[in-house]
N, CA, C and O atoms as CSV, one atom per row, in Angstrom:
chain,resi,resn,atom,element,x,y,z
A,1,UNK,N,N,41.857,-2.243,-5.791
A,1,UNK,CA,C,40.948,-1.625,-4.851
A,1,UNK,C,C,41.684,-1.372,-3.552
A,1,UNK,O,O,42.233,-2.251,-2.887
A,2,UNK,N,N,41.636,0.033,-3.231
A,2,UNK,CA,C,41.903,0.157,-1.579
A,2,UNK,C,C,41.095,-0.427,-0.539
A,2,UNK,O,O,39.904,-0.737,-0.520
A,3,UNK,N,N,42.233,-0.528,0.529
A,3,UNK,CA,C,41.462,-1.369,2.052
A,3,UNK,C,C,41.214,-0.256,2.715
A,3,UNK,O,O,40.886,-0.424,3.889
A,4,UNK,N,N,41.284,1.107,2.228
A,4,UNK,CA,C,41.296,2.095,2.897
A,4,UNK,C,C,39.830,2.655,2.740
A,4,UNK,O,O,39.433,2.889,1.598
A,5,UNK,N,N,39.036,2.875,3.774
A,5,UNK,CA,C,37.398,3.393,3.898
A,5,UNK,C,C,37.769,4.608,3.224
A,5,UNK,O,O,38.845,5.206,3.211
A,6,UNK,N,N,36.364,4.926,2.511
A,6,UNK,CA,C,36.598,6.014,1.426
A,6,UNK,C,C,36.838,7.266,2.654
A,6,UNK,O,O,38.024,7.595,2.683
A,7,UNK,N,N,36.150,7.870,3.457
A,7,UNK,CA,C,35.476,8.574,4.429
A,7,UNK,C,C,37.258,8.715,5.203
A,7,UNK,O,O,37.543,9.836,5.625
A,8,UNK,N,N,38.240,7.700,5.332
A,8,UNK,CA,C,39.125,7.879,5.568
A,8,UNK,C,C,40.853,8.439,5.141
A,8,UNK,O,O,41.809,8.882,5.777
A,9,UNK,N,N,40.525,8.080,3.565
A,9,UNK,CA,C,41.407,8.880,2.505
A,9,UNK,C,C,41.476,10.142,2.919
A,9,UNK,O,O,40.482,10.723,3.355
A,10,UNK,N,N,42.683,10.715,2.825
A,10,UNK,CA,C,43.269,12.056,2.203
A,10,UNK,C,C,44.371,11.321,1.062
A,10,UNK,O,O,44.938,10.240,0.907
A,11,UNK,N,N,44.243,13.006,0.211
A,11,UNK,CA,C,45.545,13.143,0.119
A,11,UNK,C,C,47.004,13.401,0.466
A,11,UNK,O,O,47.346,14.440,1.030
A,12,UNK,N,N,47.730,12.587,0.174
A,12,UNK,CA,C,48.848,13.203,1.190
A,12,UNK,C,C,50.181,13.667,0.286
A,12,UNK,O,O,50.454,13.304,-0.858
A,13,UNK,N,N,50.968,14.636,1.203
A,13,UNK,CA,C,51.710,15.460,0.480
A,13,UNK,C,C,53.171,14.632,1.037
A,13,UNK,O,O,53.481,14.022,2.060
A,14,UNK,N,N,53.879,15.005,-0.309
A,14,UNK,CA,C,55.122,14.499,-0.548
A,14,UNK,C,C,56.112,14.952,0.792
A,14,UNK,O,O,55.659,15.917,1.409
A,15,UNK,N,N,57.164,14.486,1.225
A,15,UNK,CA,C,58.116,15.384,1.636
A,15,UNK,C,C,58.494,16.664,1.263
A,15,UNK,O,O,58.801,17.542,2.069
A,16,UNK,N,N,58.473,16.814,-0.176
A,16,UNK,CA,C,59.421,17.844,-0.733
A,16,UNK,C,C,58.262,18.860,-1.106
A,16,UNK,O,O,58.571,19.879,-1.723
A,17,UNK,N,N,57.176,18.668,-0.818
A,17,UNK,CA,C,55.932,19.803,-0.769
A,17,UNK,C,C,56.035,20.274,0.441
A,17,UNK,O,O,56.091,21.502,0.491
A,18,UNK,N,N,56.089,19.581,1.675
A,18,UNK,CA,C,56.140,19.770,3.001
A,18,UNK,C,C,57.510,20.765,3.314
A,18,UNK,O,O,57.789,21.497,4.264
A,19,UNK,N,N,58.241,20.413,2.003
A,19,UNK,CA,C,59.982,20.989,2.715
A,19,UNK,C,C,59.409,22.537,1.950
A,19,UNK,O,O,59.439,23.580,2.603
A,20,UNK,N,N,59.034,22.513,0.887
A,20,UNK,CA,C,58.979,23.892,0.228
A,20,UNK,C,C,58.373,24.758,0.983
A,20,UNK,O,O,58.900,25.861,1.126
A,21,UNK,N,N,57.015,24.431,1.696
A,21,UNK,CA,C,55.989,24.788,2.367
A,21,UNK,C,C,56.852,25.464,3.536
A,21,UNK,O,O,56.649,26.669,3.685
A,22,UNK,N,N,57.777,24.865,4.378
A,22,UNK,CA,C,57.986,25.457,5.373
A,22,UNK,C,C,59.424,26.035,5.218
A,22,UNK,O,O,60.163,26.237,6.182
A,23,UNK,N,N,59.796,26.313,3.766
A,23,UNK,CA,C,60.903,26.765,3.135
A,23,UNK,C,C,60.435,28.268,3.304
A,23,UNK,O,O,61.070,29.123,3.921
A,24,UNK,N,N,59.039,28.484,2.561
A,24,UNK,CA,C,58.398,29.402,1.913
A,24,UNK,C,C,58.097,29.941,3.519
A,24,UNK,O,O,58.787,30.858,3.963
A,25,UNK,N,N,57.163,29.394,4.250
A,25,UNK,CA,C,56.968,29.801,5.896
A,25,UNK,C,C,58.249,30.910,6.775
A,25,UNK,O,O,58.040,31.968,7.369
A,26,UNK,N,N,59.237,30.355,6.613
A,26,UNK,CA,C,60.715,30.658,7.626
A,26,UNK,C,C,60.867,31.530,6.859
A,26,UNK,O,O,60.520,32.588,7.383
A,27,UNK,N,N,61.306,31.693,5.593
A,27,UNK,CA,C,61.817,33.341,4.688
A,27,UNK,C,C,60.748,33.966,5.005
A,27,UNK,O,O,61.004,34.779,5.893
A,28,UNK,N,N,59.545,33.977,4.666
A,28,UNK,CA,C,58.475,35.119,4.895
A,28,UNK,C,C,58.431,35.587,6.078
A,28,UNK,O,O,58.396,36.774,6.400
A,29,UNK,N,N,58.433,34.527,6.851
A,29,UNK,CA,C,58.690,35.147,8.654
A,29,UNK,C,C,59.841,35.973,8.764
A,29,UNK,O,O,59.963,37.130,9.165
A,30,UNK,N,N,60.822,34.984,8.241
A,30,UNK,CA,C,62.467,35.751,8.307
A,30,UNK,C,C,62.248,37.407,7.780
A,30,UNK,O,O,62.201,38.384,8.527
A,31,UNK,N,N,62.139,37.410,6.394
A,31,UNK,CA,C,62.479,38.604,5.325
A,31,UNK,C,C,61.494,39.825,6.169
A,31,UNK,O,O,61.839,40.996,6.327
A,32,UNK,N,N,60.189,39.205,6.652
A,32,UNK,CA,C,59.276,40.649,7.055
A,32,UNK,C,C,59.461,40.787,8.832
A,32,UNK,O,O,58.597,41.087,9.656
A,33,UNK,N,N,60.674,40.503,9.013
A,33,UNK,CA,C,60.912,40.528,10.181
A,33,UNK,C,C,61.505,41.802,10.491
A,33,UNK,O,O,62.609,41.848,9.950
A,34,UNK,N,N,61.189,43.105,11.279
A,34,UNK,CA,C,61.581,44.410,11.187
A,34,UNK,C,C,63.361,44.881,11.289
A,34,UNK,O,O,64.141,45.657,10.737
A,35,UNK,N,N,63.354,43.549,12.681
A,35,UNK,CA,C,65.050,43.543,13.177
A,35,UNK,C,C,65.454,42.998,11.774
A,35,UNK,O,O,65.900,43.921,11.093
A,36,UNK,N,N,65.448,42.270,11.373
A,36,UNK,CA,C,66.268,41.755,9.950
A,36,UNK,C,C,66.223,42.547,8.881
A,36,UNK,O,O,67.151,42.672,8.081
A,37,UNK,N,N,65.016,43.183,8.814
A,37,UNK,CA,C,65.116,43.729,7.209
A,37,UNK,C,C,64.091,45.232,7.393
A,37,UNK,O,O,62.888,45.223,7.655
A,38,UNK,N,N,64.807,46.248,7.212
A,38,UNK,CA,C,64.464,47.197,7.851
A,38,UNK,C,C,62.959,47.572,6.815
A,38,UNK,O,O,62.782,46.891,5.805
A,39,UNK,N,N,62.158,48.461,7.110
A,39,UNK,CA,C,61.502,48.902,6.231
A,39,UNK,C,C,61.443,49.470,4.737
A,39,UNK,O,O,60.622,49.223,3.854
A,40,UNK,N,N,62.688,50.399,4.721
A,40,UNK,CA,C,62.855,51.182,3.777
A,40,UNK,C,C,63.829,49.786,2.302
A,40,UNK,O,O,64.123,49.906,1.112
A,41,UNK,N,N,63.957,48.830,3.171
A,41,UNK,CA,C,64.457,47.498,2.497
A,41,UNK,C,C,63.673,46.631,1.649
A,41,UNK,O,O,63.907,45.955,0.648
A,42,UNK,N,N,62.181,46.984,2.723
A,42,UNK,CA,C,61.592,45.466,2.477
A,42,UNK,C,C,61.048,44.840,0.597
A,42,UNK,O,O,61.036,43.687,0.165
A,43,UNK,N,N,60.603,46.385,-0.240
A,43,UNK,CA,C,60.807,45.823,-1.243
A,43,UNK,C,C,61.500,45.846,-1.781
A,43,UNK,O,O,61.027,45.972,-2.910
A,44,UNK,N,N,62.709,45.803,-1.847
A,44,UNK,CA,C,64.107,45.725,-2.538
A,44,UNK,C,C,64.195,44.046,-2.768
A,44,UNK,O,O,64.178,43.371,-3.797
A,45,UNK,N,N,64.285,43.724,-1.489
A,45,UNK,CA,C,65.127,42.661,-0.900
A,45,UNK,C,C,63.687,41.625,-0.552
A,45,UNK,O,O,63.596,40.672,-1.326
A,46,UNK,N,N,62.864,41.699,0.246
A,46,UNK,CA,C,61.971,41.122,0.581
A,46,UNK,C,C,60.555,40.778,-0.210
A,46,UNK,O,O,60.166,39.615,-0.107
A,47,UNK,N,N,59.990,41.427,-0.761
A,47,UNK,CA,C,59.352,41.200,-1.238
A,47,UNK,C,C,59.652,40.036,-2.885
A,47,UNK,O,O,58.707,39.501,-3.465
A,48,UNK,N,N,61.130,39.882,-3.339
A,48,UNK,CA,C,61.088,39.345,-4.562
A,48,UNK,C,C,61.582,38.036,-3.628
A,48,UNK,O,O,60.792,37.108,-3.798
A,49,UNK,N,N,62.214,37.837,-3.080
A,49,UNK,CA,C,62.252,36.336,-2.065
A,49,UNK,C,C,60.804,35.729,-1.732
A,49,UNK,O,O,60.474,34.555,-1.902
A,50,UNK,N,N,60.139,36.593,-1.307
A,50,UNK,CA,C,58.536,35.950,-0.811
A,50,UNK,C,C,58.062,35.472,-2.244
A,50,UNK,O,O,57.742,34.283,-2.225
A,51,UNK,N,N,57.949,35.997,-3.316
A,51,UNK,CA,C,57.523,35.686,-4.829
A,51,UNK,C,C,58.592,34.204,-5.183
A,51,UNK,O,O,58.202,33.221,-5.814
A,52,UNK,N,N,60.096,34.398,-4.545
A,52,UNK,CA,C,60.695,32.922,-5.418
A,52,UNK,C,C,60.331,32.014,-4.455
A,52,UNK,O,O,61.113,31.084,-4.654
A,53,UNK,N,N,59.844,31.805,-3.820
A,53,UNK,CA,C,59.253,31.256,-1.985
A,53,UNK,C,C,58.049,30.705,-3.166
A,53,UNK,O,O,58.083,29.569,-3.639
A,54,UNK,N,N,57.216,31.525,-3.453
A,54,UNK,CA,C,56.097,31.004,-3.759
A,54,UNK,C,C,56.302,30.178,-4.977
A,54,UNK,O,O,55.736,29.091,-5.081
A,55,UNK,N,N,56.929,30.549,-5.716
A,55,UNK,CA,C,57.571,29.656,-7.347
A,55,UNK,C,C,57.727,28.270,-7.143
A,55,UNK,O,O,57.224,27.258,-7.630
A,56,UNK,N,N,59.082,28.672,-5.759
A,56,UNK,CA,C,59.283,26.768,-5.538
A,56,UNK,C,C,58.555,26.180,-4.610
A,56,UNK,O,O,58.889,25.047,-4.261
A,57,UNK,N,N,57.191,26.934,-3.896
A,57,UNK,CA,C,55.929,26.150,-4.056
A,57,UNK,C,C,54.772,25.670,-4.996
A,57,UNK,O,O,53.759,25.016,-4.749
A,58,UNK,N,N,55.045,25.977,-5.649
A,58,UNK,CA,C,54.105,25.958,-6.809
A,58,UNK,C,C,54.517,24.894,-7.844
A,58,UNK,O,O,53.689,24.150,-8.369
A,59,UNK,N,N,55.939,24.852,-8.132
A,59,UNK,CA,C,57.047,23.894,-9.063
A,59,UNK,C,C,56.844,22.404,-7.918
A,59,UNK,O,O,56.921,21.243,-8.321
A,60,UNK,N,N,56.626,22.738,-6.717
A,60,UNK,CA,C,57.100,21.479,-6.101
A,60,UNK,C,C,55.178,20.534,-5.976
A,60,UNK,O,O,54.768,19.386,-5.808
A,61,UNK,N,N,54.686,21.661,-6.149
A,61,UNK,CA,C,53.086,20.785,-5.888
A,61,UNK,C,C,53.326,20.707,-7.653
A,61,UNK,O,O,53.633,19.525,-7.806
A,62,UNK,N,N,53.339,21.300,-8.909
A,62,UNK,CA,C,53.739,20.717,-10.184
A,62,UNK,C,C,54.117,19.198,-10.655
A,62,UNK,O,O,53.799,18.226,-11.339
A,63,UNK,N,N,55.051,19.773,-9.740
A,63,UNK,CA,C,55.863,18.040,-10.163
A,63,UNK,C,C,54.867,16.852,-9.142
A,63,UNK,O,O,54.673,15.663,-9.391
A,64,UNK,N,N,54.400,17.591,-8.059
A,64,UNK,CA,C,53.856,16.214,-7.066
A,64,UNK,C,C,52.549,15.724,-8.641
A,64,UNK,O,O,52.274,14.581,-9.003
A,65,UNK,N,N,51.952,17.202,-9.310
A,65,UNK,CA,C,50.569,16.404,-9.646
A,65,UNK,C,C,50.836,15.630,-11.148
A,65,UNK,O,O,49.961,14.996,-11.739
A,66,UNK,N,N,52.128,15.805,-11.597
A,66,UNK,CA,C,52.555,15.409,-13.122
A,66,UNK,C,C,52.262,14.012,-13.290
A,66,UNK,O,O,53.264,13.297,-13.288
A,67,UNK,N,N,50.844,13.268,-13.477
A,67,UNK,CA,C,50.350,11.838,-13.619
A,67,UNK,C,C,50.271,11.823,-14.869
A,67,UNK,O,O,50.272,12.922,-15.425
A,68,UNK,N,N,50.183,10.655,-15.663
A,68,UNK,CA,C,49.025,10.285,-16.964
A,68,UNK,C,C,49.306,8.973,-16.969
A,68,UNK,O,O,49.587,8.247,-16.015
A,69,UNK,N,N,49.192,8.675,-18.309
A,69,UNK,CA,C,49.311,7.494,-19.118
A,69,UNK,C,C,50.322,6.992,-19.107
A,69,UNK,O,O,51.005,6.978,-18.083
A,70,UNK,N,N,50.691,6.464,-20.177
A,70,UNK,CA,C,52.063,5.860,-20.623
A,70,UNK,C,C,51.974,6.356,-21.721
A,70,UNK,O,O,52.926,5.866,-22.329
A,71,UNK,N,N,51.507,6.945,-22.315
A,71,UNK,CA,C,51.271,7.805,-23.966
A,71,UNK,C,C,51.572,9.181,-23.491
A,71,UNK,O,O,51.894,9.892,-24.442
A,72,UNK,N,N,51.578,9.783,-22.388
A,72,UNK,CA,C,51.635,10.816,-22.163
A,72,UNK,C,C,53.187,11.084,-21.071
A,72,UNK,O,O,53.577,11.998,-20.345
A,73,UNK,N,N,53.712,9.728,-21.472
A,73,UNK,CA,C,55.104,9.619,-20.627
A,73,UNK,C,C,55.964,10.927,-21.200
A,73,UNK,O,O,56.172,11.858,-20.422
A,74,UNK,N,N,56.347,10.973,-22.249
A,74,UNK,CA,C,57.603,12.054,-22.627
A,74,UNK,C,C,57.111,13.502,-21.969
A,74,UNK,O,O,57.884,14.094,-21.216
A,75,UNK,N,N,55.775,14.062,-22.282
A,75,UNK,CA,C,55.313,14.934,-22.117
A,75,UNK,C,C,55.350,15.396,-20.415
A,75,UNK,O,O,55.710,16.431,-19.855
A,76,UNK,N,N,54.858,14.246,-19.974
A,76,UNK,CA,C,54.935,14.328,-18.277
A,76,UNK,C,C,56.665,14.100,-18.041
A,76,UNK,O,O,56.992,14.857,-17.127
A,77,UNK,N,N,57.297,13.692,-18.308
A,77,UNK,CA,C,58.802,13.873,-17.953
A,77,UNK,C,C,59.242,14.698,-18.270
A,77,UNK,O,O,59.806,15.224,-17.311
A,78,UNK,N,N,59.403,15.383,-19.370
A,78,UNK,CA,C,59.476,16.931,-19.494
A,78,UNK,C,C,58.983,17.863,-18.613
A,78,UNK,O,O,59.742,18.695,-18.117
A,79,UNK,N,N,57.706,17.831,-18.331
A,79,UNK,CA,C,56.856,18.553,-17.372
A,79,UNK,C,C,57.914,18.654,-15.823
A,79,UNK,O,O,58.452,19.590,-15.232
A,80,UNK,N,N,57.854,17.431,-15.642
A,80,UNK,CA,C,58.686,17.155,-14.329
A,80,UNK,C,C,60.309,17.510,-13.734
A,80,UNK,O,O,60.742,17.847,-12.632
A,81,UNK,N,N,60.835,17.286,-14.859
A,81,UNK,CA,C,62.193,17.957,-14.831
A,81,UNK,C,C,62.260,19.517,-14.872
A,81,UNK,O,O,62.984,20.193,-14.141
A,82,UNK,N,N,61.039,20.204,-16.240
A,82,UNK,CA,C,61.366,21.467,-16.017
A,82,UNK,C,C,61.049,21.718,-14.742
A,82,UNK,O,O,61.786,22.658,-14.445
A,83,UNK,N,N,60.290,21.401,-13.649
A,83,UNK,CA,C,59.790,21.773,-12.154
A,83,UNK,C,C,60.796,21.501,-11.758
A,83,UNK,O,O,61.408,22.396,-11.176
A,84,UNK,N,N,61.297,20.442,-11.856
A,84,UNK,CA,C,62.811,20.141,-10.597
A,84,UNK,C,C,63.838,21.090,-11.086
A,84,UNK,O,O,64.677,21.241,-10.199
A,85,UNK,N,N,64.103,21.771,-12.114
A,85,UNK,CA,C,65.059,22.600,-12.950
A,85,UNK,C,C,64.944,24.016,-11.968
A,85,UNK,O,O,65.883,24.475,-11.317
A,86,UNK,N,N,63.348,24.669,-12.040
A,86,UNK,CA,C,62.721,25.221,-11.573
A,86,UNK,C,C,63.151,25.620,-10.362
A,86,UNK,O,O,63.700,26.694,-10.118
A,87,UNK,N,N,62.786,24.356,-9.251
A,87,UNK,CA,C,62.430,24.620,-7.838
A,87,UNK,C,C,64.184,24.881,-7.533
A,87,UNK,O,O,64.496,25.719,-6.687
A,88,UNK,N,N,65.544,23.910,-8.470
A,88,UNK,CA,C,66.511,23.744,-8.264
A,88,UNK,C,C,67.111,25.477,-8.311
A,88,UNK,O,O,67.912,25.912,-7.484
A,89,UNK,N,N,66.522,26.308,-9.462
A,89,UNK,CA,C,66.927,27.838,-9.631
A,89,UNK,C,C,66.448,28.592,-8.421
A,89,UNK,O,O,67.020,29.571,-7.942
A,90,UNK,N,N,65.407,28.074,-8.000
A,90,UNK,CA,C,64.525,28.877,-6.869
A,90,UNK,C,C,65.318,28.756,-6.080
A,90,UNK,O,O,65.840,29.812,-5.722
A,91,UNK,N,N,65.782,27.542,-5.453
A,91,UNK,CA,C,66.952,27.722,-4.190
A,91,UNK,C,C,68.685,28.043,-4.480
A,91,UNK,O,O,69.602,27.767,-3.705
A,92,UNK,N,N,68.776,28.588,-5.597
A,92,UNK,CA,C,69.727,28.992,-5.292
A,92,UNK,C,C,69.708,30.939,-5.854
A,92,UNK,O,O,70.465,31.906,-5.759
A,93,UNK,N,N,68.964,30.772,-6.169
A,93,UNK,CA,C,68.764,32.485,-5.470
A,93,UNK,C,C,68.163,32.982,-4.305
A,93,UNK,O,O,68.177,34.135,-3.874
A,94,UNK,N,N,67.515,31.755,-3.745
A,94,UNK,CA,C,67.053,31.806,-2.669
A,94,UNK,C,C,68.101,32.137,-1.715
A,94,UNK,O,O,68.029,33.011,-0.851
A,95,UNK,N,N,69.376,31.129,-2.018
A,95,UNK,CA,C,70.760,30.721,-1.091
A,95,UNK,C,C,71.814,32.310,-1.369
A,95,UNK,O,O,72.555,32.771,-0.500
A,96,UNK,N,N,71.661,32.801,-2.503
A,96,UNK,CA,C,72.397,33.813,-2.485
A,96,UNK,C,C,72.070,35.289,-2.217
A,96,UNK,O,O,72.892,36.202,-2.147
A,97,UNK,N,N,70.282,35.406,-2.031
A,97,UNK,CA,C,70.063,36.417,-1.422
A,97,UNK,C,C,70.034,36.520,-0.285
A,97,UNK,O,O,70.150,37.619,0.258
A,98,UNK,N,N,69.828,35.104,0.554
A,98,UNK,CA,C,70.293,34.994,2.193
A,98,UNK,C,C,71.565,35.427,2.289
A,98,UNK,O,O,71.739,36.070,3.324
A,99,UNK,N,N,72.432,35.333,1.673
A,99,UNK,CA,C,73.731,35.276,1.714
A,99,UNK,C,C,73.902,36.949,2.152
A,99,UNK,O,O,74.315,37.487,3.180
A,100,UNK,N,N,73.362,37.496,0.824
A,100,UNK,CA,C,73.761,39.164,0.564
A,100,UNK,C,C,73.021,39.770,1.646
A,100,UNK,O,O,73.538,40.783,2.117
A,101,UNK,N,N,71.592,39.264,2.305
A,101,UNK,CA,C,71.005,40.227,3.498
A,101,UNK,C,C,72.429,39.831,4.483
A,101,UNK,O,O,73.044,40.749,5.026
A,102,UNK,N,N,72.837,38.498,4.632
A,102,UNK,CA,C,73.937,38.147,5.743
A,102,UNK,C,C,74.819,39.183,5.946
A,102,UNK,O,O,75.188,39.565,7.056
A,103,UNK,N,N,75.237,39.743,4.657
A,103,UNK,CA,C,76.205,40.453,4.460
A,103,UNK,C,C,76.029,41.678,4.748
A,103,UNK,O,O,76.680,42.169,5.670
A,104,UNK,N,N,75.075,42.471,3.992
A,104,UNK,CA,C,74.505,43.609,4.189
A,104,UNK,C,C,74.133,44.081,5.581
A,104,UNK,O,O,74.613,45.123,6.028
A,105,UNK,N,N,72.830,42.931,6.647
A,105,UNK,CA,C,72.592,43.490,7.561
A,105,UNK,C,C,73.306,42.824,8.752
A,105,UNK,O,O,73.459,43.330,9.864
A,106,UNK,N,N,73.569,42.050,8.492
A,106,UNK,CA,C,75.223,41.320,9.311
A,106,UNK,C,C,73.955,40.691,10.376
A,106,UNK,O,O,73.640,41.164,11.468
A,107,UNK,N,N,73.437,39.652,9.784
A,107,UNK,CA,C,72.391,38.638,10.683
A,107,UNK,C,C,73.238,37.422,10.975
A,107,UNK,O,O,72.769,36.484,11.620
């Protein structure tokens, strides 16, 4: 039993929900930013970053909700790794399309 008053619970979010969250925040600000990424750019380049933004939010609240049993252990560890596999692909295309706007619009 919690010592914690019901009326006072939340849920609370992991670090690494919090990191995705404001992962996903800074590129979207960044990418639809006019000086950075011109118009005639933005769906080239911008718009498929905002979509992997949202992936490794989505993989990272995944893995936060992957609970069960102990009968349902293999299944939930599977579950969990493919998310960390996941969020792990998300940032690094994440890392190499920063790279190529770097290059391209010389930010």
């Amino acid at each position: 039993m919690s010592n914690v008053l019901k009326r006072n619970r939340a849920v609370s979010n992991s670090e690494y929900i919090t990191k995705a969250r404001a992962i996903r925040e800074e590129i979207t600000s960044l990418v639809m930013n006019e000086k950075i990424v011109r118009k005639r750019y933005r769906y080239v380049y911008s718009i498929p970053m905002i979509d992997i933004c949202r992936k490794l939010d989505q993989n990272a609240t995944t893995y936060y909700n992957c609970m069960g049993t102990d009968d349902e252990f293999f299944n939930l560890y599977n579950r969990k790794i493919e998310a960390l596999r996941n969020m792990y692909d998300c940032c690094d295309y994440l890392l190499h399309e920063l790279l190529s706007l770097r290059n391209r619009f010389y930010i």
